[in-house]
C-alpha positions in Angstrom: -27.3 -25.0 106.9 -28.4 -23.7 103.5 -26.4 -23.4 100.8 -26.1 -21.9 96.9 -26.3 -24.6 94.1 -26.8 -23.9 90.3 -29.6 -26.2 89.2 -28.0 -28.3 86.2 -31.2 -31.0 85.9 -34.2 -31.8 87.8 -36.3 -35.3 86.8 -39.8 -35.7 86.1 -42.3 -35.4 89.2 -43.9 -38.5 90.3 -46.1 -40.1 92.4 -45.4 -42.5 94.9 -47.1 -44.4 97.6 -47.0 -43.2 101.1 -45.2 -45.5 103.3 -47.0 -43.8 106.4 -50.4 -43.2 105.2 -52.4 -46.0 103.3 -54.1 -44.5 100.0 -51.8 -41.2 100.4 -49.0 -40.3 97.8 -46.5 -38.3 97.6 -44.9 -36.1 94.8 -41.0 -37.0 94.4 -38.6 -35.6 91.8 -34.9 -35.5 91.7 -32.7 -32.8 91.2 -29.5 -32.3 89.9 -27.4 -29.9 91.9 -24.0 -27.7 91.1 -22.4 -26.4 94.1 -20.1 -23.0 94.0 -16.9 -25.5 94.1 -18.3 -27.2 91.5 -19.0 -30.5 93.3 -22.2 -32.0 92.2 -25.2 -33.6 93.8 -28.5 -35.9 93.1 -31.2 -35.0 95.9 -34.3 -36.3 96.0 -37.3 -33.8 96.7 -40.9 -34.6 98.0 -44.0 -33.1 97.9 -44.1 -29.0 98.1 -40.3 -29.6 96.8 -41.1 -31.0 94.2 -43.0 -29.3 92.3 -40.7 -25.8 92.5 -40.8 -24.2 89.1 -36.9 -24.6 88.5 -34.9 -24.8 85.3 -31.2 -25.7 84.4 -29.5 -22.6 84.9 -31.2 -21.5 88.3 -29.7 -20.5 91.4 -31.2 -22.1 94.1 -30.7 -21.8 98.5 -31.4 -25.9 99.9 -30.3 -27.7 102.9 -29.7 -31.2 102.6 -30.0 -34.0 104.5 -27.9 -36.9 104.3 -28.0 -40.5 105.6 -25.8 -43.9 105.4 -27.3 -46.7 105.4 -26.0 -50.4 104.8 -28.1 -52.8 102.9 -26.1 -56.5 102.2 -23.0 -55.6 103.0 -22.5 -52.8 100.9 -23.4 -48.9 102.1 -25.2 -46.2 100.8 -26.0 -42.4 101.2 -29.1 -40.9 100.8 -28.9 -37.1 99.7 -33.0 -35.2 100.6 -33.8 -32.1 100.1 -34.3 -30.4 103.3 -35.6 -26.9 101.8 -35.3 -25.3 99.0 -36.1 -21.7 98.0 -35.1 -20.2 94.2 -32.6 -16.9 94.5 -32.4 -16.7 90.9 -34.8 -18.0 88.0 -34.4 -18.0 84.0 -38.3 -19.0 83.9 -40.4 -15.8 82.6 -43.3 -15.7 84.2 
């Protein structure tokens, strides 16, 4: 399900190795989300996502995926962007 955030950040894009294909890479950035209740989110974006021409101040449509996962004892959730398409951009074109 897609909903509205507010860009407030988004990182620098990287490159990272592919875990799947040897020699391949893959763009990764991560973004800084503001929901319409305000609640706020870190979501990591790959490839086609991540490179989106987005600045603070952006309203932005995304589904996101989320995951748990327990490493030593202690647990942690994962937060990808899904898709991710901009309603509303401050960039001038």
């Amino acid at each position: 399900m897609n909903q509205i955030f507010k860009v407030v950040g988004k990182s620098a894009v990287t490159e990272v190795p592919s875990k799947k294909e040897a020699g391949a890479v893959l763009k990764k950035c991560v973004y800084h989300l503001q929901s319409l209740d305000g609640d706020e989110v870190l979501a990591t974006a790959f490839d086609e996502k991540a490179t989106l021409q987005v600045a603070p101040g952006d309203v932005v449509a995304a589904s996101l995926w989320l995951k748990v996962r327990e490493y030593d004892g202690n647990k942690y959730q994962d937060c990808t962007v899904g898709r991710m398409a901009v309603l509303q951009s401050k960039l001038q074109f």
